[in-house]
C-alpha positions in Angstrom: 22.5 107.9 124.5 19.2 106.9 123.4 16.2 109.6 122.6 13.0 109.6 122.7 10.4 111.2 120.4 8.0 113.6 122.8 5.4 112.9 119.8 5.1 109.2 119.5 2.0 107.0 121.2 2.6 103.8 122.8 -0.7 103.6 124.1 -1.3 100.5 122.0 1.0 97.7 123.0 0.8 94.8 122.1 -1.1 91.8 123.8 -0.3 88.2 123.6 2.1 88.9 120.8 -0.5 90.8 118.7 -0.1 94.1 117.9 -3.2 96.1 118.2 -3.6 99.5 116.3 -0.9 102.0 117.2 0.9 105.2 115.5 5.0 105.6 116.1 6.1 109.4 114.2 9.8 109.9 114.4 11.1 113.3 113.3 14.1 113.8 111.5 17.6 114.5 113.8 19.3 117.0 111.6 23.2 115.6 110.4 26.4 116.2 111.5 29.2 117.6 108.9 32.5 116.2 109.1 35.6 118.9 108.1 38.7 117.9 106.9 41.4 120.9 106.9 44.9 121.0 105.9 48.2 121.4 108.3 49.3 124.3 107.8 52.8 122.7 107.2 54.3 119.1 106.1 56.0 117.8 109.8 59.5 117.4 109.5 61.2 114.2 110.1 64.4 114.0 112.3 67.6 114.8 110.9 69.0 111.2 111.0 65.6 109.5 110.0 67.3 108.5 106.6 70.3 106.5 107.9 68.1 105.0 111.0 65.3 104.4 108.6 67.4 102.8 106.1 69.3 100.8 108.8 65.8 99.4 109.8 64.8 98.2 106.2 68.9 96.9 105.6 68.3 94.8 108.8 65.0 93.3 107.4 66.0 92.7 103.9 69.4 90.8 105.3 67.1 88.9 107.9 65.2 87.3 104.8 68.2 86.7 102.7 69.8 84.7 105.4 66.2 83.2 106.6 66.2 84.8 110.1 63.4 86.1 112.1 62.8 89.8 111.7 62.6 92.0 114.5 60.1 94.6 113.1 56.4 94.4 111.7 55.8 94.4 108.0 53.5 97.0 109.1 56.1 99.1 110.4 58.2 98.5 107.6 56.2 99.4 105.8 55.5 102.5 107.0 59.1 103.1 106.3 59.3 102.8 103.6 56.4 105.2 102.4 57.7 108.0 104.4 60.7 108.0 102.5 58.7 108.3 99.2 57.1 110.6 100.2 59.9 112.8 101.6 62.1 112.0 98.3 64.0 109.5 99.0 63.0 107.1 96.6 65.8 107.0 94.3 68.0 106.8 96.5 65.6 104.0 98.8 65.8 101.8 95.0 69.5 102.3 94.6 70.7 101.0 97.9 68.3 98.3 97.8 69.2 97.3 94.5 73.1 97.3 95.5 71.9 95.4 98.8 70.2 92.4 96.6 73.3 92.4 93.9 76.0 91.8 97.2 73.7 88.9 97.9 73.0 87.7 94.0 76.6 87.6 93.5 77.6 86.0 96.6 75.4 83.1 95.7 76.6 82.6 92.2 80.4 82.9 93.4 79.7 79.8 95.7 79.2 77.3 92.4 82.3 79.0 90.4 84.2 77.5 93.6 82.8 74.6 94.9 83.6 70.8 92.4 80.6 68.9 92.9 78.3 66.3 90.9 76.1 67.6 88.0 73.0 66.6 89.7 74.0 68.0 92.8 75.0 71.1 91.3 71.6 71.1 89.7 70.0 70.8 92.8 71.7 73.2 94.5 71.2 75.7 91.8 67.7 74.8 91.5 67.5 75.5 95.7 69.4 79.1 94.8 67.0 80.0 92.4 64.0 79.0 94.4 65.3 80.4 97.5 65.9 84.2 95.5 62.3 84.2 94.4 60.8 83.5 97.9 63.1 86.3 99.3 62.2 88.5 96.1 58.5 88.1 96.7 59.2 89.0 100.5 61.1 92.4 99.7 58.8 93.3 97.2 56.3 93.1 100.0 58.2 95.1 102.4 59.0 97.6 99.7 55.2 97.8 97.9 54.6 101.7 98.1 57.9 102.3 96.2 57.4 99.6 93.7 53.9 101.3 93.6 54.9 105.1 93.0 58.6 105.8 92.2 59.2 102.8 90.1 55.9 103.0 88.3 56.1 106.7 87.9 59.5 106.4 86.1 59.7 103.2 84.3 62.1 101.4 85.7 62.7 97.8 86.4 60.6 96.9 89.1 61.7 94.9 92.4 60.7 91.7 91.1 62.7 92.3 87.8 64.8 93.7 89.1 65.7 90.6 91.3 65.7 88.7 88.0 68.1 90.9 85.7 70.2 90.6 88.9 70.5 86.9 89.1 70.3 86.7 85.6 73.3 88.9 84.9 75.7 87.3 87.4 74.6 83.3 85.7 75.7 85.5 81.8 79.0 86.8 83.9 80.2 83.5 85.4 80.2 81.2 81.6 81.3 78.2 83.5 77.9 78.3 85.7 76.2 78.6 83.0 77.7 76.0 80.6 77.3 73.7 83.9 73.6 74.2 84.2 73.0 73.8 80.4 75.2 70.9 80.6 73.3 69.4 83.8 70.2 69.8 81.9 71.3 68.4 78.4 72.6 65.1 80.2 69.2 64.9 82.5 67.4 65.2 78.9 69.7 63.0 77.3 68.8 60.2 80.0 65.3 60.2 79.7 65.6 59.9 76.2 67.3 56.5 76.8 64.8 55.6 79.2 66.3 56.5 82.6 63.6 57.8 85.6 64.4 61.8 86.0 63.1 64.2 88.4 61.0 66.3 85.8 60.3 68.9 88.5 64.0 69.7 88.8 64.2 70.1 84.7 60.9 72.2 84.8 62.1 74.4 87.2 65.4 75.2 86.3 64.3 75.5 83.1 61.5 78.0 83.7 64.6 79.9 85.7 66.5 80.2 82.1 63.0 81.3 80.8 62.1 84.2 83.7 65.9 85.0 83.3 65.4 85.5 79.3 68.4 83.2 78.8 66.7 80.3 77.6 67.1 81.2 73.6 70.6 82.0 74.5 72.0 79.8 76.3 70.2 76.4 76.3 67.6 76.1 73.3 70.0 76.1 70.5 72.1 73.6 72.3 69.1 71.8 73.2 68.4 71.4 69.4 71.6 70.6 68.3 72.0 67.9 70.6 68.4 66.8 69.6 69.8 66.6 65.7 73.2 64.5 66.8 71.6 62.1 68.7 67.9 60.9 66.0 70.8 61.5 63.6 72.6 58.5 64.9 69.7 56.9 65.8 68.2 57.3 62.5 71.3 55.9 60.8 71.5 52.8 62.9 67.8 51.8 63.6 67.2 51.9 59.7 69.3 49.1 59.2 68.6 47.2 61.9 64.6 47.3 61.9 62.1 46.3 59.7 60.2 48.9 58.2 56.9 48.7 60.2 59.3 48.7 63.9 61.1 51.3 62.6 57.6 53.3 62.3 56.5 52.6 65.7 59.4 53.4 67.3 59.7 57.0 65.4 55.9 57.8 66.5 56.7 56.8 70.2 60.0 59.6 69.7 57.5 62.4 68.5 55.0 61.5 70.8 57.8 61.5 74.1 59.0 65.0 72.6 55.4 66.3 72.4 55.6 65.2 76.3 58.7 66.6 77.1 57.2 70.1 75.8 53.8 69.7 77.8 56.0 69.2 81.1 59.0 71.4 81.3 60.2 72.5 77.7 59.1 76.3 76.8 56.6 76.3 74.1 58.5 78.3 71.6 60.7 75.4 71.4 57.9 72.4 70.2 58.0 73.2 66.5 62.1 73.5 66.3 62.5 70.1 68.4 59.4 68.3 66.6 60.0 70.0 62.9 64.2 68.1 63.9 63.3 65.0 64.6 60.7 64.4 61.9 64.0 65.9 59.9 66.6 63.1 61.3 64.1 60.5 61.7 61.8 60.4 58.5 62.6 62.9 56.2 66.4 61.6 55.8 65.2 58.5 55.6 61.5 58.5 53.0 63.4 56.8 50.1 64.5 54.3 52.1 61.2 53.6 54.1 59.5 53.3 50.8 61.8 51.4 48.7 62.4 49.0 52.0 59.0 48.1 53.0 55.8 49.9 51.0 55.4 46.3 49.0 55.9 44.5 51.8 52.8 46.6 53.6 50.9 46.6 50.7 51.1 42.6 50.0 50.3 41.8 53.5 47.4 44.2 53.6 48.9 45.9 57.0 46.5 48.9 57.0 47.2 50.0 60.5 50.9 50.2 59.6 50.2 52.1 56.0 47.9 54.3 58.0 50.8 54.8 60.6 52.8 55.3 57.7 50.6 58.1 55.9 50.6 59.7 58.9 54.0 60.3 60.1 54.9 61.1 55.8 52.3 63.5 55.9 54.6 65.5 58.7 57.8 65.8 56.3 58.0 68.1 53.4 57.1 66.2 49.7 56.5 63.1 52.0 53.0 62.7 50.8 53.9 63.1 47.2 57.0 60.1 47.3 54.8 58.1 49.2 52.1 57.9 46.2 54.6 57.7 43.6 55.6 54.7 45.3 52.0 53.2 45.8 51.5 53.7 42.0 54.6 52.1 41.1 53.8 49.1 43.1 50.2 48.9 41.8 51.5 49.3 38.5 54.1 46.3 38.8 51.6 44.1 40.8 48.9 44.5 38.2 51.1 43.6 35.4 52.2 40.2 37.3 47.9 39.6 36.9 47.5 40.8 33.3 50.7 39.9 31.4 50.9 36.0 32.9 48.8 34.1 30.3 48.8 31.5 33.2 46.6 33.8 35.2 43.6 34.0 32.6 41.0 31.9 34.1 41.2 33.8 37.5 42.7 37.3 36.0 38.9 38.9 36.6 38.7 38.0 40.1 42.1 38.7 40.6 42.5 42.4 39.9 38.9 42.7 41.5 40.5 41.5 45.1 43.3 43.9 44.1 41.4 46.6 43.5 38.8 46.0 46.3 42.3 46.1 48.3 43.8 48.9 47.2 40.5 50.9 47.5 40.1 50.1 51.4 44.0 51.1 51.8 43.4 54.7 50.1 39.9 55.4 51.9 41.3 53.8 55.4 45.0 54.5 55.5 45.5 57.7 53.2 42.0 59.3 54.2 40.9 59.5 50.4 43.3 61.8 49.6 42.4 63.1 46.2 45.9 62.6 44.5 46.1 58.5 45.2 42.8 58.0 44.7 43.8 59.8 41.3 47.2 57.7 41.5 45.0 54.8 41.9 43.0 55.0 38.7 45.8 55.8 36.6 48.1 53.1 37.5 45.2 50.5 36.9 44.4 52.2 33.6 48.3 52.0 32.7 48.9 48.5 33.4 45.4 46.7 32.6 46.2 48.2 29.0 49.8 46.3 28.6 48.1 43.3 27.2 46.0 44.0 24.2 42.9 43.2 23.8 42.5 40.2 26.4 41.4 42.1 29.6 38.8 43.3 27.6 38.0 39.4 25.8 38.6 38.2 29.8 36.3 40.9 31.4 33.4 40.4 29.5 33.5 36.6 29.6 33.7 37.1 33.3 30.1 38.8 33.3 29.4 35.9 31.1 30.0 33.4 33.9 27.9 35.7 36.9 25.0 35.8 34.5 24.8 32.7 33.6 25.1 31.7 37.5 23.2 35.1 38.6 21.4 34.2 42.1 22.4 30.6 42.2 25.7 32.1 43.5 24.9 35.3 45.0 21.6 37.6 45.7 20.5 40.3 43.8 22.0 42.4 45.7 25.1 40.8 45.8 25.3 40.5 42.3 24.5 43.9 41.3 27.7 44.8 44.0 29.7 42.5 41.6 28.5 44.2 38.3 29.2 47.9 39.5 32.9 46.7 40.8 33.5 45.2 37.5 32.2 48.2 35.3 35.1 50.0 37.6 37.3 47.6 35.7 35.7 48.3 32.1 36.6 51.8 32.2 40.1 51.3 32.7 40.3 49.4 29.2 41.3 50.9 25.8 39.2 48.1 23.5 36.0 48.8 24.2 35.1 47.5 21.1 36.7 43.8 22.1 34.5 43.6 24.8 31.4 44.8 22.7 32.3 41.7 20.9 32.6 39.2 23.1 29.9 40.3 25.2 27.2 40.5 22.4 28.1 37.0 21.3 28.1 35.6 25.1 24.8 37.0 25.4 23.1 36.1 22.1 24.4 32.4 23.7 22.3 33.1 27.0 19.4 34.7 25.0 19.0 31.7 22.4 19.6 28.7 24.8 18.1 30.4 27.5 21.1 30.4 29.8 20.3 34.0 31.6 19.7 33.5 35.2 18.1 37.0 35.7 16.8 39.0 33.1 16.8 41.9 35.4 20.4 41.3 36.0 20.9 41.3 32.3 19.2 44.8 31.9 21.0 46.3 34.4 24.1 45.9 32.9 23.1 46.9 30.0 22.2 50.0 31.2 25.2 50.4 32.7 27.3 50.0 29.4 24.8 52.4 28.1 25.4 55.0 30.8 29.4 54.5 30.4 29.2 54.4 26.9 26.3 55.8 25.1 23.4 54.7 23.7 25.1 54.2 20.1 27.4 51.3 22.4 24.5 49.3 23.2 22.2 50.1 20.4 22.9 46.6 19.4 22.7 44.9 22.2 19.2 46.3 22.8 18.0 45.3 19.3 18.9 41.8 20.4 16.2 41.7 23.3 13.9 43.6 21.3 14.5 40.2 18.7 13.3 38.2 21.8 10.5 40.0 22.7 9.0 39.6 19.6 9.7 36.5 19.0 7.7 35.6 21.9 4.8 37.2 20.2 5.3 35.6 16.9 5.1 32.1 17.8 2.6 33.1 20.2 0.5 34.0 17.3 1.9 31.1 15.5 0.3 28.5 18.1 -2.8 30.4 18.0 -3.5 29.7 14.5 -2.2 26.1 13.7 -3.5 24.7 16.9 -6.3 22.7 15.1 -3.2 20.6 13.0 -2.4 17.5 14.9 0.5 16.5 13.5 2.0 20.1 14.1 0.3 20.3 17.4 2.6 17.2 18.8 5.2 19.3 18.2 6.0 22.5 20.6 7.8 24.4 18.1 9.5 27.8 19.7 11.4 29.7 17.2 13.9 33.3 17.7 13.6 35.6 14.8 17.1 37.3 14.8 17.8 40.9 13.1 21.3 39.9 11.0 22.7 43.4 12.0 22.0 42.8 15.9 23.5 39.3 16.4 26.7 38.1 15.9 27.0 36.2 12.8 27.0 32.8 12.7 28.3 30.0 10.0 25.4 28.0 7.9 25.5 24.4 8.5 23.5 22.4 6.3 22.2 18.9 7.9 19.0 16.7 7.7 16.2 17.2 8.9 13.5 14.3 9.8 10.6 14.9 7.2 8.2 16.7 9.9 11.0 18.7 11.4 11.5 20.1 7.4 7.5 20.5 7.5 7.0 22.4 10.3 9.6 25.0 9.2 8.2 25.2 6.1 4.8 26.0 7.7 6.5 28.6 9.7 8.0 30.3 6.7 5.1 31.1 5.4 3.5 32.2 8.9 6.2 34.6 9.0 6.4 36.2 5.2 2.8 36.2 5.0 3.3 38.8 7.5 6.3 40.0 6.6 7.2 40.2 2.7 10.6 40.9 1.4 12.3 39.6 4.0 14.6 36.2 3.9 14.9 33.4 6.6 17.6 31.6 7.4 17.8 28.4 9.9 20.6 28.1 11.9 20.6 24.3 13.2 23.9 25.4 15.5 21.4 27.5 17.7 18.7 24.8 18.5 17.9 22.5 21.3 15.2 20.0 21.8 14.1 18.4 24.8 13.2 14.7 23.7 10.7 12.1 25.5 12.7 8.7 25.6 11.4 5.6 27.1 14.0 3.6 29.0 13.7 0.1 31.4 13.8 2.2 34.3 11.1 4.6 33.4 10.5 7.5 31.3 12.6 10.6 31.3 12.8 14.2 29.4 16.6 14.5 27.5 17.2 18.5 27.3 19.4 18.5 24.3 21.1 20.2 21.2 19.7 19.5 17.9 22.7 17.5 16.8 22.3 15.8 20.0 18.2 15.7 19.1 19.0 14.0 15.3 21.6 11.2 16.2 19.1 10.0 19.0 16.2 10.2 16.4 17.9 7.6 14.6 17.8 4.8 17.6 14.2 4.8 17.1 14.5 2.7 13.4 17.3 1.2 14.3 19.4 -0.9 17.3 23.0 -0.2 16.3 24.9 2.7 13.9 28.5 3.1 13.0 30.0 6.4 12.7 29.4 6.4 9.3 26.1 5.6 9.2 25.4 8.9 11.7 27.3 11.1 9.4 25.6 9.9 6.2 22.0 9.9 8.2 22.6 13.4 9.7 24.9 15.2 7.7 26.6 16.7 10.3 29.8 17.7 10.0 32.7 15.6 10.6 34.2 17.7 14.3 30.9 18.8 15.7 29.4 15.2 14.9 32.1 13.6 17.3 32.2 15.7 19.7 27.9 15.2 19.3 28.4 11.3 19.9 31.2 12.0 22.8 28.9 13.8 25.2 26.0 10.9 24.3 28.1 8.2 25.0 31.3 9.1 26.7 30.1 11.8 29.0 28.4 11.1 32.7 24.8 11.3 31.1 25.3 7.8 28.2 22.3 7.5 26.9 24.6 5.4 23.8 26.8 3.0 24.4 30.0 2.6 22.4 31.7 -0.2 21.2 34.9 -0.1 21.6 34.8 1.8 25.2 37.1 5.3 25.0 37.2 8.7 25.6 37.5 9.5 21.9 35.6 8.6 19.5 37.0 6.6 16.4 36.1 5.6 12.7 35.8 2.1 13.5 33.2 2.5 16.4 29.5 1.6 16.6 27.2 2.9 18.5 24.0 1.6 20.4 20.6 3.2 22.6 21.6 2.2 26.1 18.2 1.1 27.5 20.1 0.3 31.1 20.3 3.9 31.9 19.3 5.1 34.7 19.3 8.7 36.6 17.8 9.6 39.5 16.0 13.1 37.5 13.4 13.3 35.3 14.5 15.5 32.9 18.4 15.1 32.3 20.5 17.7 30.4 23.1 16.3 28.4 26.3 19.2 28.1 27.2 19.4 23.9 31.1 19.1 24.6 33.2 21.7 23.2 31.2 24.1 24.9 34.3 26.6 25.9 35.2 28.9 22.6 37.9 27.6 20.5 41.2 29.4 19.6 39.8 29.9 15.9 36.1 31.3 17.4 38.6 33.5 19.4 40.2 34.5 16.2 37.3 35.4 14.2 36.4 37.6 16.6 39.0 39.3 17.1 39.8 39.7 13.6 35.7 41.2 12.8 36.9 43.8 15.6 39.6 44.4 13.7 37.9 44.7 10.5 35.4 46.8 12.4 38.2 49.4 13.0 39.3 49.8 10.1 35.8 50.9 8.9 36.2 53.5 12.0 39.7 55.0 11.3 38.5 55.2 7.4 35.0 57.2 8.5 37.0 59.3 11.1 39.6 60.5 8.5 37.1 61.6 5.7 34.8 62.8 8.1 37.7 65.0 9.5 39.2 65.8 5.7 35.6 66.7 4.6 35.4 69.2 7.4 39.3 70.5 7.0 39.2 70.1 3.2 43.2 70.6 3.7 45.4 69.4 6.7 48.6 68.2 7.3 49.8 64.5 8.3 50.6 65.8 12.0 47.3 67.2 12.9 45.4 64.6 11.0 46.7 61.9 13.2 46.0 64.4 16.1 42.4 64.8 15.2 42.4 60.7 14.8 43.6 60.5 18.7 40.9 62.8 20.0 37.9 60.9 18.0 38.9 57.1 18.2 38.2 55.4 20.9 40.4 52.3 20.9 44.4 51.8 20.6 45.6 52.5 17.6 49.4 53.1 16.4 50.6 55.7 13.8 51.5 53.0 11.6 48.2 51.1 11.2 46.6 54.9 10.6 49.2 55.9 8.1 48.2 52.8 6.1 44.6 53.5 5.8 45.2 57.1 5.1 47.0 55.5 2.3 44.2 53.1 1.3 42.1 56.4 0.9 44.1 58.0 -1.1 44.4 54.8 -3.8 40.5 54.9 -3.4 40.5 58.4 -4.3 38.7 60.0 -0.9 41.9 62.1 -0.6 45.4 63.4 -2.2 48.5 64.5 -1.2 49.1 68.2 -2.2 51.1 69.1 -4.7 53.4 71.4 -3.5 53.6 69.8 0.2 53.9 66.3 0.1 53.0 66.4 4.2 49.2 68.1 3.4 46.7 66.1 2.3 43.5 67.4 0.4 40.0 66.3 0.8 38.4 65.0 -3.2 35.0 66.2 -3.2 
């Protein structure tokens, strides 16, 4: 009914849809209370409602179990079922249910105890069972919600939908051949897709999650599951080992792992990936490592397979001590591989260049395949340090000749760049070596060679390295090596000054004279050759000498003819050209200018060269690709008997020509000499070690002295070759053997 308020105005209305000024007041209607009030008494139900009630849910639960159309509302039902509750009946509403669903349960089960049919039909059928249980299960729950609600809650017992599964799960656990059947049914399903057969996955999930909702699946199919899992990569294991190469065999395991890793994301239970994955790693690899390894790591390794070594690395990684084998191997082949480079004297020309491929190599295989895992890169080191150290001595001679060769080359074979990329790889090499001092040696005397005949390609080149072997090494390393560009650097300024002030003397002036002071204690030391001199050859160093010791008395000069190189004018029918020469090479072409022919003799008698360098001097002038002399008789070699004659017919398409001195390669008895001054410089070493030591210990005995001698020297030595100059010190009186122990020695102030 609508009201009206007596005191509102509605004189204004609105015209044309515009309100004009009005006033509405509405006063407040008061509210209405709503009372609730309890009956006086509960109603009472009829006296048969139980039975009739009961009869009502029986029907509907039976109607679902046997998918028939039920005759009464869920409401109603319902209903039901809450009056009960709440007229305490609720126990015994649970327990005649729960009997009603175990007639049912067991009924089902029974069917498969007696019925002979196919595995995967029985599957099926089980799998139809078990789905068809939890459809009706979710329906009776529905129908019987207030009790599952109240009673069951209240008291903590199973509820419908568990209980529905301890049901169904305790009649599979009563009847063992139904079980053993399903496990059975699923074990051969498995067992099939593992050899590459098309199964229904939904069928394995499901049945499989039945095992799990029925808390059988530990009991009654994981176990087996495993241990069928362990016979079968067993087997497989056993055979495909011998019948695959290594790097098959490795694919083929990471394809297993990876299908079992499937097999778990699809219808395995979880709790079952590390036992199934931690087995077949087990059967597959860890039974197997020693094998794998001694089969085909070389084999990986020669042929630079990194994806395989990677693949390799990774599925070792999985097994227990995998990892550790694995790099015991990789050092063993690094080891035997690097000897085949170092030992073979075969091998010496391209040794260098050889172990820096191998270790260029081996370096990719540990960062890309073994993902710079800190104990090979540590493997790596010490397996290169082990076998570059097996040959005495010539690694170190080989390594520093190497350098030799870049620097000599320097950007005519690579950029700067490039080169200093070369220099920091082959310092990698350096510190693997024992003889540091060897390569001192033959490095200082390769570069006093560069220095003096001005065979450096890159000066800068030539300081880096050297401040390299002074960063490795120390500045007491180098110290000499340092002095000897300091020698060049002043020489520059000597003769600089030495133009400046005999530049008014003609006959010296026609003569561009450039002289290298040398400090004896920097340079290697070279042997005095006495040989003749043209008169203003003799003058001009004489001149010079007195230059020099006017500025610096006391000291002593000493020529070394071996050193020098001229560059001579000649005049030939072609034209002229500029010969860039040694000085031997310089003084037997002098000699053409007096005269047209000269026998051997003659040459040795005019020059006083010696007999050896003064034919290998005429070789490279007449027999070499530059013959500016012709000999008579034609050879290779030259002979007593032969003469020899300027050949004015040469030509060359150059200007200035440079004319190789043969016998430029070191010879077996420079080789010697060197070695042997290392040696001798060693033995000043040990000596100043073991008084230095004896001074500070004043007493010690023979086992800790040789100790001490370890931790200070810093070459190879053996026990023997210290013994014996522990013995020279003792004739010389630095030391004594005590008195009452003949093992202590005591120092001799």
């Amino acid at each position: 009914m609508e009201q009206t308020n007596p005191k509102a105005n509605f004189s204004n209305f609105p015209i044309n849809g515009v309100s004009r000024n009005h006033v509405v007041t509405i006063m407040p209607v008061p509210a209405k209370k709503l009372v609730i009030k309890n009956l006086k008494s509960t109603p009472e139900l009829p006296e048969d409602y139980m039975n009739q009630t009961w009869k009502k849910l029986k029907g509907a639960v039976v109607a679902i179990q046997q998918s028939k159309a039920n005759q009464y509302s869920l409401e109603e039902l319902y209903q039901a079922v809450e009056n009960m509750c709440n007229h305490k009946m609720a126990s015994l509403l649970y327990k005649k249910l729960q009997s009603l669903i175990e007639v049912h349960v067991s009924r089902n089960i029974e069917q498969f105890v007696a019925e002979s049919m196919d595995r995967y039909l029985f599957l099926k059928k089980m799998n139809e069972t078990w789905q068809a249980h939890c459809q009706q299960m979710i329906m009776i729950r529905s129908i019987f919600l207030y009790l599952d609600r109240t009673y069951i809650l209240q008291n903590h017992i199973s509820s419908i939908w568990d209980m529905g599964l301890e049901l169904f799960g305790k009649y599979i656990l009563l009847n063992t051949l139904v079980q053993t059947r399903v496990v059975e049914g699923l074990l051969m399903l498995i067992e099939k897709e593992r050899q590459g057969d098309q199964v229904d996955r939904s069928l394995l999930k499901s049945l499989l999650r039945m095992l799990t909702d029925l808390s059988i699946y530990n009991v009654s199919f994981e176990q087996k599951f495993i241990q069928a899992t362990e016979r079968l990569y067993a087997a497989e294991g056993q055979c495909l080992m011998q019948e695959l190469e290594v790097p098959d065999y490795l694919v083929h395991v990471d394809k297993r792992l990876a299908e079992e890793n499937e097999r778990v994301l699809h219808y395995l239970d979880s709790a079952t990936k590390y036992q199934l994955i931690h087995t077949v790693e087990k059967q597959l690899l860890r039974e197997h490592v020693s094998q794998i390894l001694q089969k085909g790591l070389d084999q990986l390794l020669t042929e630079y397979r990194l994806t395989d070594l990677g693949l390799l690395y990774d599925l070792l990684s999985r097994v227990k001590n995998g990892i550790v084998e694995l790099c015991s191997a990789f050092n063993a082949f690094i080891k035997k591989r690097g000897k085949t480079i170092v030992i073979n004297p075969e091998k010496d020309k391209s040794m260098v260049q050889e172990l820096l491929d191998f270790k260029d190599d081996m370096d990719t295989v540990v960062t890309k395949c073994f993902h710079k895992h800190e104990r090979f890169t540590n493997s790596l080191k010490e397996a290169f340090e082990n076998f570059i150290n097996q040959r005495t001595n010539k690694p170190a001679e080989l390594i520093a000749k190497f350098i030799d060769s870049k620097l000599r080359a320097g950007n005519k074979e690579a950029t700067e760049e490039e080169l200093e990329r070369l220099l920091d790889k082959i310092m990698v090499l350096f510190r693997f070596i024992h003889g540091k001092d060897v390569f001192e040696a033959f490095y200082k005397k390769d570069l006093a060679k560069r220095l003096l005949v001005g065979k450096s390609a890159s000066v800068d080149a030539e300081k880096s390295m050297l401040s390299k072997l002074k960063q490795e090494c120390g500045g007491g390393f180098t110290s000499k090596l340092e002095g000897m560009f300091k020698d060049m650097e002043l020489s520059k300024d000597i003769i600089q000054a030495f133009k400046l002030v005999h530049t008014s003397n003609k006959k010296l002036s026609q003569i561009d004279m450039t002289v290298s002071i040398l400090t004896m204690g920097y340079w290697p030391s070279y042997q005095h050759m006495e040989v003749s001199l043209p008169e203003y050859m003799v003058k001009l160093q004489d001149v010079f000498k007195e230059f020099y010791l006017n500025k610096h008395s006391g000291r002593k000069l000493q020529w070394q003819p071996t050193l020098g190189h001229c560059v001579l004018k000649a005049r030939f029918n072609s034209g002229p050209k500029e010969l860039v020469v040694s000085l031997f090479q310089s003084l037997v072409l002098l000699l053409f200018n007096d005269c047209d022919e000269l026998s051997l003799e003659d040459i040795k008698v005019a020059t006083n060269i010696e007999d050896g360098e003064l034919r290998r001097t005429l070789q490279s002038l007449a027999c070499g690709k530059a013959r500016v002399l012709l000999k008579t008789p034609k050879g290779r070699e030259v002979q007593d008997e032969d003469h020899f004659k300027f050949n004015a017919e040469f030509v060359n398409k150059l200007f200035r020509i440079k004319i190789n001195q043969i016998q430029m390669k070191e010879t077996t008895e420079e080789q010697k000499a060197t070695e042997e001054r290392v040696f001798q410089d060693r033995q000043y070493q040990i000596d100043a070690a073991i008084v230095r030591i004896m001074k500070m210990r004043k007493s010690l005995t023979h086992n800790l002295l040789i100790s001490e001698l370890y931790l200070q020297l810093k070459f190879p030595v053996k026990p023997a070759d210290l013994k014996k100059r522990i013995e020279s010190l003792i004739d010389r009186d630095y030391m004594e053997r005590d008195k009452e122990n003949s093992t202590q020695y005591n120092y001799v102030a």
